[in-house]
N, C-alpha and C positions, 0 to 999 in steps of 0.2 A: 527062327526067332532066337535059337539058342546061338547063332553067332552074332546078332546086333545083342545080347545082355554081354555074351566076349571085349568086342569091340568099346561098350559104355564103360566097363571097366580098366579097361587099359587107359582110356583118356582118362580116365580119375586117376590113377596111379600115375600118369605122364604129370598132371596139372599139379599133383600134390610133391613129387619128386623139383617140379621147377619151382616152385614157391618156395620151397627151403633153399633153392641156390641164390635164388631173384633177392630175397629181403636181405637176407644177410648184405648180400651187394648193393644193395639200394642205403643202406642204414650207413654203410664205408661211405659210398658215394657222397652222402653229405657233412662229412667231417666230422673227427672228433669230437668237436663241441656241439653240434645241432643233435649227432648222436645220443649223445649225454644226456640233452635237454627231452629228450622222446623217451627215452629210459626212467628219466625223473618224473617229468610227470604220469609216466603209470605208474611209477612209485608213492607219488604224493596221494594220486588220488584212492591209492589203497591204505597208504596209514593217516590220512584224513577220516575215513571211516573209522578207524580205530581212534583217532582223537578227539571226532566229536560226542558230546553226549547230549540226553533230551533232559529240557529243562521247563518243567509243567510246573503252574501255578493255580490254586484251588482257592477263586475266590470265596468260595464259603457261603452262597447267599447273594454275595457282591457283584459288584460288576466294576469294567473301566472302560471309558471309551477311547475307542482309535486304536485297538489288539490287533485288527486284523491288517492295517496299513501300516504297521509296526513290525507285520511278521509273523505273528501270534496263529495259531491254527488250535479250535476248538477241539476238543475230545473228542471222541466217541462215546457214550452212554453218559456223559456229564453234562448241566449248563453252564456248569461255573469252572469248571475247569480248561486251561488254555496252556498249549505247550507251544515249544519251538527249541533249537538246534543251539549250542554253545560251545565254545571249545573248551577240549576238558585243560582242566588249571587254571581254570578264569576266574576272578577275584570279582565275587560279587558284592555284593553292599547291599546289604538289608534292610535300607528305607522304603517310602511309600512305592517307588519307582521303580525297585530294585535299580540303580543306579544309572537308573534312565530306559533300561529295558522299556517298564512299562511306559505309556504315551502320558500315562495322568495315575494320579494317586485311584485306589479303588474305593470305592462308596456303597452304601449298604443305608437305605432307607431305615430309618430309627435306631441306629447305630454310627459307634466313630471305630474309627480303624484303630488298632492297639499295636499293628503288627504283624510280626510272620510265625510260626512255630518255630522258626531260630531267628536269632538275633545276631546283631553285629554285623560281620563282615564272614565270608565262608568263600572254597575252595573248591570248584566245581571237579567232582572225580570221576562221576560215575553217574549215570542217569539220578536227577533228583526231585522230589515233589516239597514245593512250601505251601503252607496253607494261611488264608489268611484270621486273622483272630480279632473279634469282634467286639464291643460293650453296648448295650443297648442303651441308649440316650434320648432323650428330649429337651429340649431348646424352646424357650421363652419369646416367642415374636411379639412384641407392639407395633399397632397402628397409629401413627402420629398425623394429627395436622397442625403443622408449626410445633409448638410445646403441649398444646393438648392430646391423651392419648384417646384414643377414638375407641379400640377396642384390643385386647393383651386375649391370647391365646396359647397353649403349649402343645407343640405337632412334636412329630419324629424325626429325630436327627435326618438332613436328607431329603426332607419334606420338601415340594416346587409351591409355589404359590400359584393357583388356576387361575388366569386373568383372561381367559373364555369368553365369547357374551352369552355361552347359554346358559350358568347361573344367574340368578337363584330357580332353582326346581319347584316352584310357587303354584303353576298351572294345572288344573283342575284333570288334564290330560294325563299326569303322572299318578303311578298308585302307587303309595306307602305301603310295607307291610308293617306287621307288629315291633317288629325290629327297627321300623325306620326306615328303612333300606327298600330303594325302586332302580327298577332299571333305563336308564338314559339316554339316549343318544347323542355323540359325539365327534366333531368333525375335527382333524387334526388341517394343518395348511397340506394340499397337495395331497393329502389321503380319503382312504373310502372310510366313510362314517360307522361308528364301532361304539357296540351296543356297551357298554360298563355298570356296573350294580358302585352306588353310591348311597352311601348314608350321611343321614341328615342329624346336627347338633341344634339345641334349642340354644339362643343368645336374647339378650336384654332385648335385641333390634330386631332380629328374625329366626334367619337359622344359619349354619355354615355348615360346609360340604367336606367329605374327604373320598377319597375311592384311588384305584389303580389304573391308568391311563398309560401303555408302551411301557407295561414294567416300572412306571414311576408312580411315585404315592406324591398325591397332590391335596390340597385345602384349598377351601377358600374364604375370602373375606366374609366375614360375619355383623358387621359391626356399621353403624348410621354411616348411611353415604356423605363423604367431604361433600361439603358446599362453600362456597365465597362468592360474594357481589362481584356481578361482570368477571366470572372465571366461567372456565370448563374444569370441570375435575377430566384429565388425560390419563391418572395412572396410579400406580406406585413403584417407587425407587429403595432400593434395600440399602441403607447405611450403612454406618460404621465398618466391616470389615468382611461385607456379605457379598456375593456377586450374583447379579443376571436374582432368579425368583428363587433360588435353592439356598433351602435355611441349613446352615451348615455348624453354629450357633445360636447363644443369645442376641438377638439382633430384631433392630425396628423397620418399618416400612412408614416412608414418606410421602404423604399427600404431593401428587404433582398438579400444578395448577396452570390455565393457560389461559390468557387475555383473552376473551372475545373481540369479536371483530365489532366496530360500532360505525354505526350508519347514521350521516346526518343529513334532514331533507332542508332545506330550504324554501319557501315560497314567497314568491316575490310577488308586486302586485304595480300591473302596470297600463297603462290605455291603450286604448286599441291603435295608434297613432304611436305606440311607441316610446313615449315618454312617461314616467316612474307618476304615482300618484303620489302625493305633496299628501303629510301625514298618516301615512300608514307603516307602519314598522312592519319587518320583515318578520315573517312566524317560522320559526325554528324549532325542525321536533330531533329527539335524537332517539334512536333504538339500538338494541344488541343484538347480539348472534341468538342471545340466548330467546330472544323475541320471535324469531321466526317460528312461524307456523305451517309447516308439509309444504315447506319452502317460498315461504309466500310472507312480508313483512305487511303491516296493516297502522295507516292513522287516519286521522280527519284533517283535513286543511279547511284554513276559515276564509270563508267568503267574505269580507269584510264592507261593513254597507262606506256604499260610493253615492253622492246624492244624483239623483235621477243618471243611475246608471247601473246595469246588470254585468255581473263577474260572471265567469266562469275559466274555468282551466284553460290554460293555452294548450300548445303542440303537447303532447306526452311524448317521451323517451320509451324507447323499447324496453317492455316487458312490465311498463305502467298502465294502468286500467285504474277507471272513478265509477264510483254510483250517482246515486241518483243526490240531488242536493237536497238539504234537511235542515230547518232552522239554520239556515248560513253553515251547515256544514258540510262537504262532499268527504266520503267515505274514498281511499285512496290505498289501493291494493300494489304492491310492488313485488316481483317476480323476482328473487333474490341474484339467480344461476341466469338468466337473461339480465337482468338490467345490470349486473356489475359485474359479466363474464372477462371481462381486460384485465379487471382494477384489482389487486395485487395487498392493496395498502390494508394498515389495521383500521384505519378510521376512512370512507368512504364517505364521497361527499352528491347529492344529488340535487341540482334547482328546479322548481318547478316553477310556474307564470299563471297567476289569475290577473284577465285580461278582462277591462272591461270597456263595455262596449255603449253608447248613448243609448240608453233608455225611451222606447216609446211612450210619447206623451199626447194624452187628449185633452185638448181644448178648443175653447171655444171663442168666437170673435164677438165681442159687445159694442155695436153703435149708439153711439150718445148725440141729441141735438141740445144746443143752448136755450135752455130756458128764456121765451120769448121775456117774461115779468122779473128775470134778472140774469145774472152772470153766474149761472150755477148751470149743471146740464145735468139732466135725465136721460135714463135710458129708451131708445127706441124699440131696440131690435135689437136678435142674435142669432150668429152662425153656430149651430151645435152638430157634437160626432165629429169634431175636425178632429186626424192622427197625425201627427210628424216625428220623429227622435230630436230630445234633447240636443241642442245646438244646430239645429239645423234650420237654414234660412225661407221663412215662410211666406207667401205672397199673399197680400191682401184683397179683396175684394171692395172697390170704392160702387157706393151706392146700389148695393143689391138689392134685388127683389124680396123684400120680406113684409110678409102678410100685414097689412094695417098699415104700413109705414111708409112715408113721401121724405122724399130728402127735396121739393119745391121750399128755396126761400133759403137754403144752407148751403155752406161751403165749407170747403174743407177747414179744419185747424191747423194752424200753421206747427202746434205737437203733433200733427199726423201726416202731416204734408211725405217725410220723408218714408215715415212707414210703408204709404200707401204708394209709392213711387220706386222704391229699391225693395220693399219687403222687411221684416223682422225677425232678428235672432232669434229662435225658440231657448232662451236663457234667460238663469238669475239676472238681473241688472240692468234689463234692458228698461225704458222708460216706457212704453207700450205692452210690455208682458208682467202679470202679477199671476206666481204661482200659489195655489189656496189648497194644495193638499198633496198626495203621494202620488206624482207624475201627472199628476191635473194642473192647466195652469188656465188663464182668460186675458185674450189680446184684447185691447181698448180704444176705440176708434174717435175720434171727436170730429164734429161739428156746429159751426157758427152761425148764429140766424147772418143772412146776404143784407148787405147793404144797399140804400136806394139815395137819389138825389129829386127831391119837390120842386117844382119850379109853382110860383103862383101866378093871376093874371088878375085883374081888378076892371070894372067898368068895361067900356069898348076898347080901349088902348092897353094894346100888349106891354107889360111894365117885367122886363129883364131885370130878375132880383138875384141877387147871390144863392145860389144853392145851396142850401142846406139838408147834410148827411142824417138819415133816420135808418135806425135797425129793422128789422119785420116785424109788425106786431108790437110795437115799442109806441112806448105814452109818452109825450113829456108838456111843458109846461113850456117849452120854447116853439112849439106850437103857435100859441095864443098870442105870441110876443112877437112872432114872425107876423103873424096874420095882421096886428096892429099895425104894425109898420108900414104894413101895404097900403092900408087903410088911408093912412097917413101922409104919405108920399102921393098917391092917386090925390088926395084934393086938392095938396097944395099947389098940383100940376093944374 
């Protein structure tokens, strides 16, 4: 053993003997200059240590964002404290920025920044610390819509405005203590919910909120909610020389307001054939966004009376539905996110169709004979419980079976002649149909007592007289005049 520790040691004395001949040789080998440049920077990078110094800043309270993608490296046992590397001689400048070091001025919630514990411009020699120097402040915010102020409140310099939807903390769920003050739950975008203690302010309208949410002190609205016809209230907008919700002075907050969307139905009113109904105006309802209801818009369309004809709704559009019809009105439900899923536009437009359709009508058929003792007609007989739809062509029935009633000795009327031959329009105007109430009407049939020809005969000698025409049942006095005649004639033969 004691010759391989021999052995290890002469190789270390051999390696350490050639390293000192190698490098020298190796550092020639690349020329004076590359030599120089190997020399140099192990030179630089030892009085680079000597040149730099550390340069911390104490925000006081404060804070700034974007230290750490600037450079910047937190303390140890500090929150507000932030350093990083400078080269000593470096001319700094004692603004909010230190002269761009920092990424943003530093902020301090109910407070403005006054400064550093030096001022001016300075000389960086030797490690150094600035701290920052604070005034505690309050700032004046108003709530404007248009030139009305809504509601004026005074937060802390610094202050964000919560535009949240979980206030206001109204809910029977939260418990106040004596102080005011309950704990809340809170969801940031993309973060885990986080419990925060918030107290509550009494105002004319309700109450407003403050509390600490990610190190930020926040408020909020307190004051009657913007309203305006056919708007949304969307927001508010900080004025004059404010940025994003951070009150940084005296400054107001602007009611923003946005158009509702408006919806207009149409109903048209048409026959079942297709062609528009001749006096009826078209009923135009219009609604808003603000109208809908758990997404669902709601009116009545009118059924509007058609004579001896029933309406109701045409085809419906996806995502329309109707009730039931009510004194001429159907109840008309529309699915906002189906029925105008394309339409894009602020004012959307929708037609709908009551179509109506001919009316079933009961009637009945009345046969009339001619009063034998004059030219006036009576009723016979009638067909009852007949149905057909308005306008539609109905066949007569010539000489039916009805109880009591002969049609021996009648013929038709030549006013019926066609009726009973082609049939009859069940319609206003026709000369055979009189309608006598709501979808009742009574078709009217006529007949004529039949006509005959007498022949007379006198004595034994058949005596050919002229014929003469007598109605059925018919009296006259030309009778007696004929019979004379006969009389007359037979003697003189």
């Amino acid at each position: 053993m004691k010759k391989n520790v021999t052995k290890t040691l002469a190789w270390v004395l051999f390696c350490c003997f050639l390293g000192q001949w190698l490098l020298p040789q190796a550092a020639a080998g690349l020329g004076d200059e590359a030599a120089a440049a190997v020399r140099e920077t192990v030179q630089d990078k030892t009085e680079r240590g000597q040149k730099e110094i550390t340069l911390t800043v104490d925000l006081n309270g404060g804070q700034a964002n974007g230290l750490v993608t600037a450079g910047w490296t937190k303390t140890q046992g500090s929150s507000y404290q932030w350093e990083r590397k400078a080269a000593r001689g470096t001319s700094l400048e004692l603004d909010s920025t230190l002269g761009g070091l920092l990424p943003e001025s530093p902020y301090r919630v109910g407070c403005t920044w006054e400064g550093w514990d030096n001022a001016g411009t300075m000389t960086l020699q030797e490690d150094t610390l600035l701290t920052a120097q604070w005034k505690e402040t309050f700032c004046t915010v108003e709530f404007r819509q248009g030139t009305e102020v809504l509601w004026k409140v005074s937060v802390p310099y610094g202050a964000v405005l919560w535009t949240g939807k979980e206030s206001p903390w109204t809910g029977e769920n939260v418990m106040w203590n004596d102080e005011n003050q309950a704990e809340v739950s809170l969801s940031g975008e993309g973060e885990v919910d986080s419990v925060v203690t918030v107290t509550r302010f009494q105002t004319e309208e309700s109450y407003y909120y403050t509390f600490t949410y990610n190190k930020v002190f926040y408020f909020t609205y307190g004051g009657k909610l913007p309203a305006l016809d056919r708007y949304f209230f969307q927001g508010w907008r900080q004025t004059g020389s404010g940025n994003g919700f951070a009150v940084l002075n005296d400054t107001n907050f602007t009611a923003l307001f946005q158009a509702v969307a408006t919806y207009v139905f149409h109903v048209y009113y048409y026959y079942q054939s297709g062609s528009r109904v001749n006096g009826l105006e078209t009923q135009s309802v219009t609604l808003y966004e603000t109208d809908i209801k758990q997404g669902v818009l709601s009116f009545a369309a009118d059924i509007k009376p058609v004579a001896y004809s029933k309406g109701a709704m045409g085809p419906l559009p996806a995502g329309v539905s109707i009730g039931e019809e009510t004194g001429g009105r159907i109840p008309v439900a529309v699915e906002v996110d189906t029925a105008f899923a394309n339409n894009t536009s602020a004012t959307k437009f929708m037609a709908l169709r009551v179509v109506y359709q001919p009316a079933e009508i009961a009637y009945s058929v009345e046969y009339y004979h001619q009063n034998p003792a004059a030219d006036s007609y009576e009723k016979a007989g009638e067909l009852l419980g007949l149905r057909a739809f308005y306008g539609s062509r109905i066949v007569l029935q010539d000489r039916p079976e009805l109880p009591g009633v002969s049609f021996d000795g009648f013929q038709v009327s030549a006013r019926s002649r066609d009726a009973l031959s082609q049939g009859v329009l069940l319609e206003e105007g026709q000369a055979q149909v009189e309608f006598v109430g709501n979808y009742t009407a009574v078709v009217k049939v006529y007949y004529d007592r039949a006509s005959y020809f007498i022949y007379f005969q006198t004595g034994t000698t058949e005596v050919q007289l002229e014929p003469s025409g007598f109605a059925l049942g018919r009296q006259s006095l030309s009778w007696r005049r004929i019979w004379k005649n006969c009389i007359e004639r037979d003697i003189k033969r």
